[in-house]
N, C-alpha and C positions, 0 to 999 in steps of 0.2 A: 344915320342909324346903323350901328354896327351891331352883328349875333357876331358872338364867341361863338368856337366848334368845343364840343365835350373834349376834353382831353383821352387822346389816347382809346377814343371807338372803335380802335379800328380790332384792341386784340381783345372787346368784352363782347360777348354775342350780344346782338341784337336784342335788345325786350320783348318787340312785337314780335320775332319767329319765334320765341318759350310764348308767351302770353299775349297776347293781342289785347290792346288794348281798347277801353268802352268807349262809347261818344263821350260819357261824363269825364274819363280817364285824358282822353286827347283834348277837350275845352279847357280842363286844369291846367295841361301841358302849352297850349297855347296863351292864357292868361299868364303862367309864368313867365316865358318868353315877354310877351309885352310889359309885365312889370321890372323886367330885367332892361330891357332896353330902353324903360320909360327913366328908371333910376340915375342907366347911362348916358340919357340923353340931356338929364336935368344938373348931371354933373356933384349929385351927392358928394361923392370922394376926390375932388376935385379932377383938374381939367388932367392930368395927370393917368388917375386909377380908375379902375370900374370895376361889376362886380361879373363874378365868373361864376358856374355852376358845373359841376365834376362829381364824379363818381368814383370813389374811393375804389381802386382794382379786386384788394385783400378781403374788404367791408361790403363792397358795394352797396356804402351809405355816403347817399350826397351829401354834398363837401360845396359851402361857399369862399371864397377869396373875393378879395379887395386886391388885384394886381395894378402894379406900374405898366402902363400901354406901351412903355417904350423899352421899359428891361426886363417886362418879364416878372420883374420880384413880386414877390408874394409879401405884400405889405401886410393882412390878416388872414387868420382862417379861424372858419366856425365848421365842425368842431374844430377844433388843435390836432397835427400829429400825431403829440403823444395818445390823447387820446381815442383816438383811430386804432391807433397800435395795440391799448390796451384791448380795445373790442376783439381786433381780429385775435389775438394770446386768447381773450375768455372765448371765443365763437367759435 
């Protein structure tokens, strides 16, 4: 069972020091985690890819990927860059 680390936490503040989050807030956040790792573990994207979960820096709207575990590449993303990009221009 592998967790992915968020991409790049280290230069977004922290959620819980703005907002602390509820029990219903943190149970969410823990069910994520276990469908994320249940996904990765069942090898949906094959033996290869998995899926990741990231926080967009500009947006700070989560961003799924489907990476290659060995290079790195970003085989899909929901949303799209461009998309992202458009938000942050309108936001």
């Amino acid at each position: 069972m592998e967790i992915r680390r968020v991409e790049n936490i280290g230069e977004l503040p922290a959620v819980s020091a703005i907002t602390p989050l509820s029990p219903e807030q943190r149970a969410e956040q823990r069910r994520l985690i276990h469908a994320v790792e249940s996904v990765n573990e069942a090898r949906l994207f094959g033996e290869r890819n998995e899926l990741t979960f990231a926080f967009d820096r500009q947006t700070r709207r989560p961003v799924m990927r489907i990476v290659n575990k060995e290079t790195q590449e970003v085989i899909r993303q929901i949303p799209p860059e461009y998309v992202l990009r458009l938000a942050e221009e309108i936001g």
